[in-house]
Structures are given as C-alpha cells and as structure tokens.
KEDOFI-911761 format. One record per residue (C-alpha): residue number from 0; x, y, z. Coordinates in steps of 0.1 Angstrom, whole numbers. Example, Ala and Ser with C-alpha at 12.3 -4.5 7.8 and 13.67 -1.06 7.14 Angstrom:
residues 2
R;n;x;y;z
R;0;123;-45;78 $
R;1;137;-11;71 $
END
This chain:
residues 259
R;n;x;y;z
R;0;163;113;-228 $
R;1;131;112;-254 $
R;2;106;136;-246 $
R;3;78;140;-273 $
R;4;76;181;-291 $
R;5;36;167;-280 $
R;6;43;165;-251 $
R;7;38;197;-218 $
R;8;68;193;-194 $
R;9;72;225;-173 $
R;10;110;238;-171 $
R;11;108;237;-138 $
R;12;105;201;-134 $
R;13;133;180;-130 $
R;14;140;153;-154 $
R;15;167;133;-151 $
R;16;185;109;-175 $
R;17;172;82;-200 $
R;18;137;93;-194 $
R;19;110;88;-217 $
R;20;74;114;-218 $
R;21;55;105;-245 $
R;22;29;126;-267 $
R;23;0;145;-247 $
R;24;19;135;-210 $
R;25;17;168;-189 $
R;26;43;172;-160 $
R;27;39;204;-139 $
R;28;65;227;-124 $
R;29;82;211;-89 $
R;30;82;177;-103 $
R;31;111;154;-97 $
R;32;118;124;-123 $
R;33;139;98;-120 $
R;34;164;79;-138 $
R;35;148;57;-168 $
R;36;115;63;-159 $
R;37;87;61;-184 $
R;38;58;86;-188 $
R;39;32;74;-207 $
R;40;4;95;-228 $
R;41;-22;112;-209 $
R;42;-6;111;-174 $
R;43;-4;133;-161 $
R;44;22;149;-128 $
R;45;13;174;-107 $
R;46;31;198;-83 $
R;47;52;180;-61 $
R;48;55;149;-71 $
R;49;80;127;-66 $
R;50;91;97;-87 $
R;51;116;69;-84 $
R;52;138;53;-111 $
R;53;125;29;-136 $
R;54;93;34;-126 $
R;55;65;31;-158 $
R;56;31;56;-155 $
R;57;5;47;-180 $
R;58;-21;66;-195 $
R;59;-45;85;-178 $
R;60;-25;81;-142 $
R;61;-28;115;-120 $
R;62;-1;116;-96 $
R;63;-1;146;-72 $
R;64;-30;162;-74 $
R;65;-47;180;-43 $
R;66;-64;159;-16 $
R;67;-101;157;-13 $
R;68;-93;160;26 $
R;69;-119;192;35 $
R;70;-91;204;60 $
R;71;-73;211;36 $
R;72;-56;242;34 $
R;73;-30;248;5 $
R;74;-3;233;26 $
R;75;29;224;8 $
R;76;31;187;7 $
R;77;41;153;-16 $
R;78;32;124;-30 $
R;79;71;104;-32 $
R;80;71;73;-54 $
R;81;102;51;-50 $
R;82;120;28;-78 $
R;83;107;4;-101 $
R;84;71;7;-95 $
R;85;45;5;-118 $
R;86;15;31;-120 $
R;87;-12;15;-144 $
R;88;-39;34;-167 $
R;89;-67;56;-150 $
R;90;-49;51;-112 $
R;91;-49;90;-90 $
R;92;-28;97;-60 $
R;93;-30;126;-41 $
R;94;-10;145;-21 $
R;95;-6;141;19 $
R;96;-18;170;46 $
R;97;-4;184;77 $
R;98;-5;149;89 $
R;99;22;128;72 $
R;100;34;158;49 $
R;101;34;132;20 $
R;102;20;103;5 $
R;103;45;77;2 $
R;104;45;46;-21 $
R;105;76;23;-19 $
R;106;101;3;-40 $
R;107;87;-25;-64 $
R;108;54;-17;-60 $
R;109;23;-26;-84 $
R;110;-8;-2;-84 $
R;111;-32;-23;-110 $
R;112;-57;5;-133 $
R;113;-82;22;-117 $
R;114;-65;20;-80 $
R;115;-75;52;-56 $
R;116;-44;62;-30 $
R;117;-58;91;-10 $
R;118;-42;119;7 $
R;119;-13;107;37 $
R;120;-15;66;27 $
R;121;19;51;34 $
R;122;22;24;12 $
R;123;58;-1;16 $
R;124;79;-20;-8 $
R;125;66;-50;-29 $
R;126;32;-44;-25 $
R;127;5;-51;-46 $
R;128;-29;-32;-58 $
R;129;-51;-48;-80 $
R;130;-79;-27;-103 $
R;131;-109;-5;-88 $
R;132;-90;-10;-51 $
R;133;-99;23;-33 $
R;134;-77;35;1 $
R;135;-90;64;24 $
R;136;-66;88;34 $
R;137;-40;76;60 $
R;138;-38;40;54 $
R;139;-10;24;62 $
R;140;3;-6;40 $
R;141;34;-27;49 $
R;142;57;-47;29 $
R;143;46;-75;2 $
R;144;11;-72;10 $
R;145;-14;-78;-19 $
R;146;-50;-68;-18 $
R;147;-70;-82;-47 $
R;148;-95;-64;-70 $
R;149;-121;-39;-58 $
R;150;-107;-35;-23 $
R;151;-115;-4;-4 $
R;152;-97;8;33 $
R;153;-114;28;56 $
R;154;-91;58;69 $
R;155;-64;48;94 $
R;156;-67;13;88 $
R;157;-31;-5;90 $
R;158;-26;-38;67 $
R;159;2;-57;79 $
R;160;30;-70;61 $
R;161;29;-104;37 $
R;162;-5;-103;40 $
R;163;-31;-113;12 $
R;164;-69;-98;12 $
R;165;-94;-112;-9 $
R;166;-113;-96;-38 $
R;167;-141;-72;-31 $
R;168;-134;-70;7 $
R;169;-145;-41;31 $
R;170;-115;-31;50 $
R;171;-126;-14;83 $
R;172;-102;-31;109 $
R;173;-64;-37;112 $
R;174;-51;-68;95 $
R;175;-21;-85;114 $
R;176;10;-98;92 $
R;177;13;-130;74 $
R;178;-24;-139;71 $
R;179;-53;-138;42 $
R;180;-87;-123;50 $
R;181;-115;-127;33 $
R;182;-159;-131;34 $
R;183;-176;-98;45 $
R;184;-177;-88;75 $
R;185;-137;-94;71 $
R;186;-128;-124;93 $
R;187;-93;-141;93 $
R;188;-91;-169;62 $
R;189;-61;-185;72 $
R;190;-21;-179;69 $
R;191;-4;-169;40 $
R;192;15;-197;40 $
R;193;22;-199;-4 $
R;194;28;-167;-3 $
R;195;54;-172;24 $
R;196;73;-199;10 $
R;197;77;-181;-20 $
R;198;94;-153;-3 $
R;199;118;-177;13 $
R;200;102;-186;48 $
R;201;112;-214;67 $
R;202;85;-244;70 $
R;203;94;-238;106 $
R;204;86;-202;107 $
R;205;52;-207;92 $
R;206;40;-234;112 $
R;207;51;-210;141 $
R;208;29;-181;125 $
R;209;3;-209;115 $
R;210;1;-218;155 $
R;211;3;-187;171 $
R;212;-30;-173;153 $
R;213;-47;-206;157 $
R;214;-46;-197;192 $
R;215;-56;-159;187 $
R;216;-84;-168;160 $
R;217;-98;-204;164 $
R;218;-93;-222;199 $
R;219;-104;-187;216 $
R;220;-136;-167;218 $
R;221;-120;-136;220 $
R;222;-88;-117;214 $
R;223;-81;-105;247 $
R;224;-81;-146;261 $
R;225;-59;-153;228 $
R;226;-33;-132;238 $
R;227;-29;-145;273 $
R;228;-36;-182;258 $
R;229;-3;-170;231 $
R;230;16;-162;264 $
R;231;10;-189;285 $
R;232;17;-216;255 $
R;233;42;-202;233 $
R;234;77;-194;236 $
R;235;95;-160;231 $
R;236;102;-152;196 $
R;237;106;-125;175 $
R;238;73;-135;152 $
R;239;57;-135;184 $
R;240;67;-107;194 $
R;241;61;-88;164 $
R;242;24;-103;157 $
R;243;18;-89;191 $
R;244;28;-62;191 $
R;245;12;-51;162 $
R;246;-18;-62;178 $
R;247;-13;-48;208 $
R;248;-10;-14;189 $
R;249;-42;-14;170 $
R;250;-59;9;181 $
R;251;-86;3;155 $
R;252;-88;-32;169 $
R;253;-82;-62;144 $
R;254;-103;-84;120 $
R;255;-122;-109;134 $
R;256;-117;-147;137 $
R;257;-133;-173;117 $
R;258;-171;-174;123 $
END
C-alpha cells in the first residue's frame, strides 16, 4: 500500500491492499477501496462509496457526493463502482435515492473527463462514456454500450446493450440493443454491425438483428405495424425475442426510425 503523508484518508475508510492515494486525494469515512486501485490527486471520495479492484480515479473526480435530486432527504445510500474501471479527470457521480438505493457502475467500464452520472443511474459492464456526456438521474445503461462525446440522457431513459450513440446527441427516448443512433431529433442510424463483429458475433446473427429492425424502422410507418410485420415474417429467436421485448417494455417509447 502507498498512501501519500499529503494525502486525507479518514480511518474509517477501508483500504485494502496494494492501493495507491496520492498527494492532496481526500477519501471520507465509510468508504470502501479495493484491491490495486489507484487514487489520483485531487479526487476526491465521499461517504459511501464504493469502489472495485484495479480501478484508476484521476484528478479532480468526485465520487459519492449527495444527489442534486430535491427529494432528497439524507437517506443512507451508494454510489458502487465495480473492477477495472477507469474514472477520468473532473468526472462527479452521485449517490442514488430511495429509488435504486445506489448508483451502480459496472466491470470494465470507461467514464472519459468531464462525464456527469446522476443520482440512481445503473450503468453495466464494458461500457463506454466519452467527455462532457451528462446522464439524469435513473438512467439505465446496459452492457458494451458507448455513447460518444457530449451526450446527455433525459431521466429514466434506458440505452440498450451493444449499442453506439453519436456525438452531441439529445437522448430523450429508449434506444433498443445492437443499433447506432444519431442526427437530432435521435432517429435510428443503422446496426452496430463493427462493433458486433468485434465482440464475436456471428455474420449470421447480425444479418438477423440487421433484418429484424429493417422491418421495425424502414419498410414500416410506424412501430406498432413493425412489430406485427416482425411477427408475421420472422421466426422465433432469442434476438427476437429479446429486441422485443425490450421494446415492448419501453414505456418511454423508443427512438424514431430513419426520416
């Protein structure tokens, strides 16, 4: 362990081994730390924080901190981190309400500087935040999704997994899995096909993805006729299935098709 003499570590928080706090970092009192982790200078952890194993917080990073959420009360809640994820300079992440209890951020993860996770966001593994992108509280992020620069969520908006969301875009719908969206208003851009075959799908798979939200997005006028076109001319699958239901489920509705 190699904590700086310059550095404010509370002796309540819990630090565990191979763990490195550099000058001018401040960790509070009910902190957890895990294994290997590096604290950079200037970050800065706050009660009830939560972090993984070889995860790396640069400068200027507040983790913890008290939502902005007016309802708000003093409740006890978290913000949990898990393992190898990487919290670049100026990024804040507040704590969750009475809603989720905590603010989760997964395995593997990538928040880029300047990135805003508010209070209750549930954020999964492998995903990706480039700088300045801004989530309202209660968004829900699933696996391997990447949302480029400057991308800001509206509250309770659900971003599927493998999904890829262009720079600068206004998130106020749900976005299925396997896609990229882009253009303001947010409209469907295509699938994520590269990113897809890089994470091991089958050409087979994609095309099947590729088809089913031509159907949903391009040879219908609507989403409600490009479900029951999906069920009259596809066969059962579990893609299908899953695309579906996560459609079905969005209770936000979805992004639109291409204009």
């Amino acid at each position: 362990m190699n904590i700086s003499p310059l550095a404010s570590v509370h002796p309540k928080a819990t630090l565990e081994k191979d763990i490195v706090v550099e000058p001018f970092a401040h960790i509070h009192e009910d902190v957890i730390v895990g294994e290997g982790t590096k604290i950079h200078s200037n970050a800065v952890l706050y009660p009830g924080t939560r972090l993984g194993k070889h995860c790396e917080v640069f400068p200027g990073a507040v983790i913890g901190v008290i939502p902005q959420d007016l309802k708000f009360e003093g409740e006890y809640t978290l913000v949990e981190i898990g393992d190898h994820t990487v919290i670049r300079e100026c990024v804040t992440i507040h704590r969750g309400t009475n809603d989720k209890k905590s603010t989760r951020i997964g395995n593997h993860c990538l928040l880029m500087t300047y990135v805003h996770v508010a209070h209750d966001c549930q954020i999964g593994n492998h995903v990706i935040l480039a700088s300045y992108t801004g989530l309202s509280g209660h968004v829900q992020i699933d696996d391997y999704a990447i949302l480029e620069g400057k991308v800001a969520a509206q509250q309770f908006t659900h971003i599927g997994k493998h999904t890829f969301i262009g720079g600068a875009s206004l998130i106020r719908k749900n976005i299925p899995p396997y896609i990229k969206a882009a253009r303001e208003p947010l409209t469907f851009a295509g699938v994520n096909s590269i990113g897809l075959r890089r994470r091991g799908f089958s050409d087979e798979t994609i095309r099947e993805i590729e088809d089913l939200y031509r159907i949903l997005f391009i040879q219908n006028s609507n989403i409600s006729k490009g479900i029951k076109a999906i069920n009259e001319q596809m066969n059962p699958s579990s893609i299908k299935e899953e695309i579906l239901q996560f459609i079905n489920s969005s209770e936000k509705g979805i992004l639109r098709g291409m204009i």
